[in-house]
C-alpha positions in Angstrom: 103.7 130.8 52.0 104.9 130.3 55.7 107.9 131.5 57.6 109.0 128.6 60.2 110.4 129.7 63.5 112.1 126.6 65.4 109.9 123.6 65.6 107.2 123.8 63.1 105.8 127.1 64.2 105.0 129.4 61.4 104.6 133.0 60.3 103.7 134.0 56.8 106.0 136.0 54.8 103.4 139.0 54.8 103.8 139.0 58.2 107.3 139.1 58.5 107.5 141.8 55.9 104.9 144.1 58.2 107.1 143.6 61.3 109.9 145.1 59.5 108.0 147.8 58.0 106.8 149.3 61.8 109.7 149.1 63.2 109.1 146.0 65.8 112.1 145.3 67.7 113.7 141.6 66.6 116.6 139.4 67.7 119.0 139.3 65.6 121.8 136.8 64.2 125.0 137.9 64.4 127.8 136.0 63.0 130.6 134.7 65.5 134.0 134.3 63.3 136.1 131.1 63.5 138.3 129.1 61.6 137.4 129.4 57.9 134.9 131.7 58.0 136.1 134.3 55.8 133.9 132.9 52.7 131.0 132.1 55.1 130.7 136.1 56.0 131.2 137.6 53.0 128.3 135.3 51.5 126.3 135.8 54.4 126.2 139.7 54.7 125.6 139.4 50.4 122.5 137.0 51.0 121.0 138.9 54.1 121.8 142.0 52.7 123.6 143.5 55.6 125.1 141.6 59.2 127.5 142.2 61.5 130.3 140.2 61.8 132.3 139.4 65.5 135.9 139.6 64.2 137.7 137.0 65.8 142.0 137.8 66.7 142.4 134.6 67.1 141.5 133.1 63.7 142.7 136.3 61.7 146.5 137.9 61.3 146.2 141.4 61.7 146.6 141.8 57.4 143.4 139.5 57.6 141.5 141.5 60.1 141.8 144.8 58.2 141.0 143.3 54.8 137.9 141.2 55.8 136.5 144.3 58.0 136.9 146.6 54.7 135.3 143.7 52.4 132.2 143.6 54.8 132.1 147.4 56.1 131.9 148.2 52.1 129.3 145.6 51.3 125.7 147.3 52.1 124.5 147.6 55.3 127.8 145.3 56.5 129.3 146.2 59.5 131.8 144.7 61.7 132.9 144.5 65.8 135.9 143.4 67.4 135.9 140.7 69.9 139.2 141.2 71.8 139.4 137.9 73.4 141.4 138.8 76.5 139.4 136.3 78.4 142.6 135.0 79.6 145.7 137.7 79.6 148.0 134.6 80.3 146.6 133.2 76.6 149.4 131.9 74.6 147.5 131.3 71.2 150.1 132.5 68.4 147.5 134.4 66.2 145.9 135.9 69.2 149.1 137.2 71.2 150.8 138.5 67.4 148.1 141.4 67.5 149.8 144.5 69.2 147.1 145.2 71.4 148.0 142.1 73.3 150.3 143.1 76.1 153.7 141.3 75.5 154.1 140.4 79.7 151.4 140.5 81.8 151.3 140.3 85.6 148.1 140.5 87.7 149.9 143.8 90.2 151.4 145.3 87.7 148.7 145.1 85.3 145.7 146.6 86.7 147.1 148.8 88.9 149.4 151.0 86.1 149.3 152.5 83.1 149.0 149.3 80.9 145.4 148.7 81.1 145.1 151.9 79.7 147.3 151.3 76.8 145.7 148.1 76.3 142.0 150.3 75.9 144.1 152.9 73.4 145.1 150.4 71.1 142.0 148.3 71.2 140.3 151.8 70.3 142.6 152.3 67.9 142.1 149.2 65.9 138.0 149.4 66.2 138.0 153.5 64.6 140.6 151.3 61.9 138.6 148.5 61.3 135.4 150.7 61.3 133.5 148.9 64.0 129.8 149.9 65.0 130.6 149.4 68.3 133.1 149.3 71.0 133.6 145.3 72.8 135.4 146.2 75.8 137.4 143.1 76.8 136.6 141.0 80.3 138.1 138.2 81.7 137.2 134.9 82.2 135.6 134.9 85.9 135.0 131.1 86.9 133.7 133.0 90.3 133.1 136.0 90.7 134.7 138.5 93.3 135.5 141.9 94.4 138.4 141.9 92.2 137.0 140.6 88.9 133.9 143.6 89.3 136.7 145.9 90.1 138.2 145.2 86.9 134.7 145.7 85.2 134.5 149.5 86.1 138.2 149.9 85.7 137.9 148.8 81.6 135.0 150.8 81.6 136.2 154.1 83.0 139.7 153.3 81.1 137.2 153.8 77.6 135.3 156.8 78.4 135.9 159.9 77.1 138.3 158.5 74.4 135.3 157.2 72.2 131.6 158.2 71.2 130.9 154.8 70.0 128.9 152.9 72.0 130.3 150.5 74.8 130.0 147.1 75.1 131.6 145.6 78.3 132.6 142.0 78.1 130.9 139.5 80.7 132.5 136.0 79.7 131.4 133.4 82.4 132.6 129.7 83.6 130.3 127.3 84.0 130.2 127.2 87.9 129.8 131.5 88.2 126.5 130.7 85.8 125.3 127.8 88.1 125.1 130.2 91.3 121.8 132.3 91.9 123.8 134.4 94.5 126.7 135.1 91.5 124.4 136.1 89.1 122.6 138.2 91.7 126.3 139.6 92.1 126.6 140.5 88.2 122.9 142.3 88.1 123.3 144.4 91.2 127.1 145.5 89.7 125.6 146.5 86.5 123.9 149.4 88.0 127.0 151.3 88.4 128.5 150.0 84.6 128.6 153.0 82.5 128.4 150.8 79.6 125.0 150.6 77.1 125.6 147.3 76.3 127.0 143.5 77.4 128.7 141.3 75.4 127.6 137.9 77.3 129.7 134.6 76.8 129.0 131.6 78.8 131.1 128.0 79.6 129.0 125.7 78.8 129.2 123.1 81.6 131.1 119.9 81.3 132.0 120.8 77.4 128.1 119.9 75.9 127.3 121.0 73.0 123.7 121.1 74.1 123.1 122.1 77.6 121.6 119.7 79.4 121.6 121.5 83.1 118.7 123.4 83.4 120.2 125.6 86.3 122.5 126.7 83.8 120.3 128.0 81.2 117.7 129.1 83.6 120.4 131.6 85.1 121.7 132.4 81.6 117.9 133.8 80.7 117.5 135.1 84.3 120.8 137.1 83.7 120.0 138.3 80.1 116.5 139.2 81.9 117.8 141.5 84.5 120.1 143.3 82.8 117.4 144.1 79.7 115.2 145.3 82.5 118.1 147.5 83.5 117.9 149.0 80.3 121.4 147.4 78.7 121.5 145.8 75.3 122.7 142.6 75.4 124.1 140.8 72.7 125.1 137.0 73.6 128.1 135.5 72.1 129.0 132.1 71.0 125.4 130.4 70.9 123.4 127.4 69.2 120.1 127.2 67.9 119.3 126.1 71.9 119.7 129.8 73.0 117.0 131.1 70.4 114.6 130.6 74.2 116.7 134.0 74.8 113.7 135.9 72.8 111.9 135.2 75.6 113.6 137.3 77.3 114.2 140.1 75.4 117.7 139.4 74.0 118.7 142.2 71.3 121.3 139.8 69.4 123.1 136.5 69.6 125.9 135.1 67.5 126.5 132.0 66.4 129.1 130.5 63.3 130.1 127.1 61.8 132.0 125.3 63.7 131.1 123.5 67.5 134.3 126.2 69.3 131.8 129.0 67.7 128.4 127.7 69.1 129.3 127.0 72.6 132.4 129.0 74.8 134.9 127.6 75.7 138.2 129.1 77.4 140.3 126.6 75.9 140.5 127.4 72.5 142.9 130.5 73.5 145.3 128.5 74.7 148.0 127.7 72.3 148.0 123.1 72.5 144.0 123.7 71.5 143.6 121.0 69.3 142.4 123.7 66.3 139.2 121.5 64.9 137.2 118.1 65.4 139.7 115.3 64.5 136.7 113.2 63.2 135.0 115.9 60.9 131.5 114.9 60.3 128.9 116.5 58.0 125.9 117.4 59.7 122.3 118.3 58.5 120.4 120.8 61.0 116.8 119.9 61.1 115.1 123.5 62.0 111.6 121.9 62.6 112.9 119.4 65.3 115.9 121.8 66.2 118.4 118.5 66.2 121.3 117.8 63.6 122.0 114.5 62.2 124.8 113.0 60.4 124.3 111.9 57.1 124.1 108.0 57.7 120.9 108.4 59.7 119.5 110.6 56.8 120.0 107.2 55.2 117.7 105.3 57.6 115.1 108.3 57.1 114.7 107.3 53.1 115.0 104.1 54.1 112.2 104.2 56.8 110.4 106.6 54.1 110.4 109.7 56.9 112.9 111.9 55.2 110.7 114.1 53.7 109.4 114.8 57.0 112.6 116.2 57.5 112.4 118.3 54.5 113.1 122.3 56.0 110.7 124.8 55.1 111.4 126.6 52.1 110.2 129.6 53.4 113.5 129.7 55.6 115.3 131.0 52.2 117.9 127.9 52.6 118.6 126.0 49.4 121.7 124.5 50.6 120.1 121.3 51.7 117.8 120.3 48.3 120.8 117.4 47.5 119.3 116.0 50.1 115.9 115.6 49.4 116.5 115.2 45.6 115.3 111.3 45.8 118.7 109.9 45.8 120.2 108.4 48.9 121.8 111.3 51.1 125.1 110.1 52.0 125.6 109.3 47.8 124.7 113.0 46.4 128.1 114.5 47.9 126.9 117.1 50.2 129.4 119.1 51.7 131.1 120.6 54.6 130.3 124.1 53.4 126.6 123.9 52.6 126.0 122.4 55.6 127.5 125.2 57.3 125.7 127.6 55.5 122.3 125.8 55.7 122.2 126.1 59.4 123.6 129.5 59.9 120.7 130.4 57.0 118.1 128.3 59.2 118.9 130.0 62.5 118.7 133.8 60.9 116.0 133.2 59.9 114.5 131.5 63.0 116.2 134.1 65.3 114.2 136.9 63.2 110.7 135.7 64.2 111.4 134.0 67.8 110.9 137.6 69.6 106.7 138.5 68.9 104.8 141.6 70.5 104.3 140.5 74.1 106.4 138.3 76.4 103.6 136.0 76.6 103.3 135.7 72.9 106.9 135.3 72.7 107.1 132.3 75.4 103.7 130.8 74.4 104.6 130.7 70.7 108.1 129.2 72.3 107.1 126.6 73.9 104.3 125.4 71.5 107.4 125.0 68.8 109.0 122.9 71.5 106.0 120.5 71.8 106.0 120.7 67.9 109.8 119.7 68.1 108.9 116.5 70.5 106.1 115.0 68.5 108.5 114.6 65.3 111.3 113.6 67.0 109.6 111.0 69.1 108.8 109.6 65.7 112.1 110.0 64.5 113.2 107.7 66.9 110.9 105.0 66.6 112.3 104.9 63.1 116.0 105.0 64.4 116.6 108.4 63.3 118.5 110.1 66.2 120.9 113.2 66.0 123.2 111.5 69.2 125.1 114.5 71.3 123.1 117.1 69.0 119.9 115.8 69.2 117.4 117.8 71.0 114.7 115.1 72.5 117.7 115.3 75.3 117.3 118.8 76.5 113.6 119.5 75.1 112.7 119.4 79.3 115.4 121.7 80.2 114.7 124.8 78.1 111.2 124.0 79.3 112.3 123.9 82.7 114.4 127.1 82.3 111.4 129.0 80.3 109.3 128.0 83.6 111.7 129.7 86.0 111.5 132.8 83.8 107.6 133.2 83.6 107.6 133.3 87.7 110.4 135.2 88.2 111.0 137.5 85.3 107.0 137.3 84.0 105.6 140.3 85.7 108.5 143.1 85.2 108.8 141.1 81.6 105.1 141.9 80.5 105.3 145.7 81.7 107.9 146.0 79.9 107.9 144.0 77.0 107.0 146.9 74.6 110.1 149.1 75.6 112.7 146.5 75.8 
């Protein structure tokens, strides 16, 4: 039986079970708690047998925190981080600003230039050794440019944690859209690092213009170019709010990304800390993820596929280890057999673990090559999806198939040498 990566790639289960037996370094899921998720990571850290969860202040009271941390610190190999969110210390979200970590006034002077930064790192130590965290997120604001000031306030966070804990450190890097379009900014970012005294980055990244799936390839060039330099500067880099796009990051040596349910959970946005955030989709859809063409689809296109007699094309490998999806393909229409909003959830965050554990392979070349090859696997389906009027609309991925080529392109000349010397001890 075969293991399929993203598009139609494939690695047999014997395989798989030999890489984890030596040892070889994999990306790794991690999930990225929203709204509702409670259930989902419970159930996921069950079925995987271990996870960590990114605990999420904004979509948990403080009660909720503490008891979800326990159920999944006490479930084997379950274990738990804190994402502070203090992307934006003006936030006004009510869930987010009831924790007492948040500072109750904040001005920019008084701020970062007294004692309450410092309280702000005591409590947010305080809550990780309490909620038993692996790992320490330092927070980091939101830089839509960055400056002296915002790398100032890097080192400041940093310095601020040492000596008070002996977990490891995890400084947050969340980026706008514009700071991730400039080559000099992420030059900026990389040459900082140098002087972080932190082990690890916790990246988050605007997507530009609100898409779901990126479509600048500028963007996600300078996303893997950044992930890229700071792996080759010997930080671990976890990546924070991604889709099933951002599985190209194996290629450049990503340790973990996290992704959950909901769109605000697969793509960052600053937005969704503010307190007038509309709190989910108005128009909730249901939406199949179709791991060998890496597109989603609503369920009346499903339709068409039966109808065009193509859905079974669209059938996902079983060797993914998701059942949530079968209704589907029982022989019945699709949008008839009640499918619902949770086992779609689950299907795709079962999908992409499972993808995300066989992206990164034993060289860089191996890693892009077998990349890219799924990506040409990808746009031979889905070309013949659409000539049968199958399409996935804003998720499909025919749209940004060139992009992630174009980004993976930019890597191999830039980042390909120091990337193949070093593959092995990334």
């Amino acid at each position: 039986m075969e293991l399929a990566l993203h598009s139609g790639m494939h690695v047999t289960r014997r395989a798989m079970r030999r890489m984890i037996a030596s040892g070889r370094r994999m990306m790794e899921l991690q999930i990225q708690f929203g709204y509702g998720m409670m259930d989902h990571s419970r159930y996921f850290v069950e079925t995987w047998g271990g996870g960590t969860v990114i605990l999420s202040p904004r979509d948990l009271t403080p009660d909720q925190l503490e008891r979800l941390s326990r159920e999944i610190t006490t479930s084997v190999n379950g274990k738990v981080l804190l994402d502070p969110q203090f992307y934006l210390p003006n936030a006004d979200h009510e869930r987010l600003t009831s924790h007492t970590f948040w500072p109750s006034r904040y001005s920019t002077k008084d701020f970062w230039s007294g004692p309450k930064v410092r309280e702000l790192i005591r409590k947010l130590l305080d809550l990780n050794i309490k909620l038993g965290s692996e790992a320490i997120i330092l927070p980091g604001l939101f830089a839509e440019k960055i400056d002296e000031d915002w790398l100032a306030r890097q080192i400041l966070l940093i310095n601020e944690a040492h000596g008070l804990t002996t977990l490891p450190l995890f400084i947050t890097v969340a980026l706008g859209e514009r700071a991730v379009r400039s080559d000099t900014e992420v030059e900026d970012i990389l040459a900082a690092a140098e002087d972080w005294d932190a082990g690890g980055i916790y990246l988050v990244c605007e997507h530009p213009g609100d898409d779901y799936l990126v479509k600048d390839p500028t963007w996600l060039a300078n996303v893997l170019d950044l992930v890229a330099g700071l792996r080759l500067k010997n930080k671990k880099v976890l990546v924070g709010y991604c889709n099933h796009q951002m599985l190209a990051l194996a290629c450049v040596g990503a340790n973990w990304i996290a992704s959950g349910t909901w769109m605000n959970v697969r793509s960052f946005s600053p937005d969704k800390f503010r307190n007038d955030y509309d709190e989910e989709i108005k128009q909730r859809a249901t939406w199949y993820y179709c791991p060998q063409v890496l597109s989603e689809y609503k369920i009346p296109f499903l339709d068409i596929a039966k109808k065009q007699g193509i859905l079974a094309r669209m059938t996902p490998p079983k060797s993914l280890g998701s059942q949530h999806a079968d209704l589907i393909f029982s022989g019945v229409q699709p949008s008839v057999v009640g499918w619902t909003e949770q086992s779609a959830f689950r299907h795709y965050l079962q999908c992409l673990w499972s993808q995300v554990r066989t992206a990164h392979r034993d060289t860089f070349d191996e890693t892009a090559d077998f990349y890219e090859r799924g990506l040409d696997s990808a746009e031979i389906l889905l070309t013949e999806l659409h000539r049968s009027g199958v399409r996935g609309q804003m998720r499909d991925f025919l749209e940004v198939i060139d992009v992630n080529r174009a980004a993976l392109s930019v890597i191999r000349t830039n980042r390909g040498p120091m990337l193949r010397r070093k593959w092995s001890s990334l």
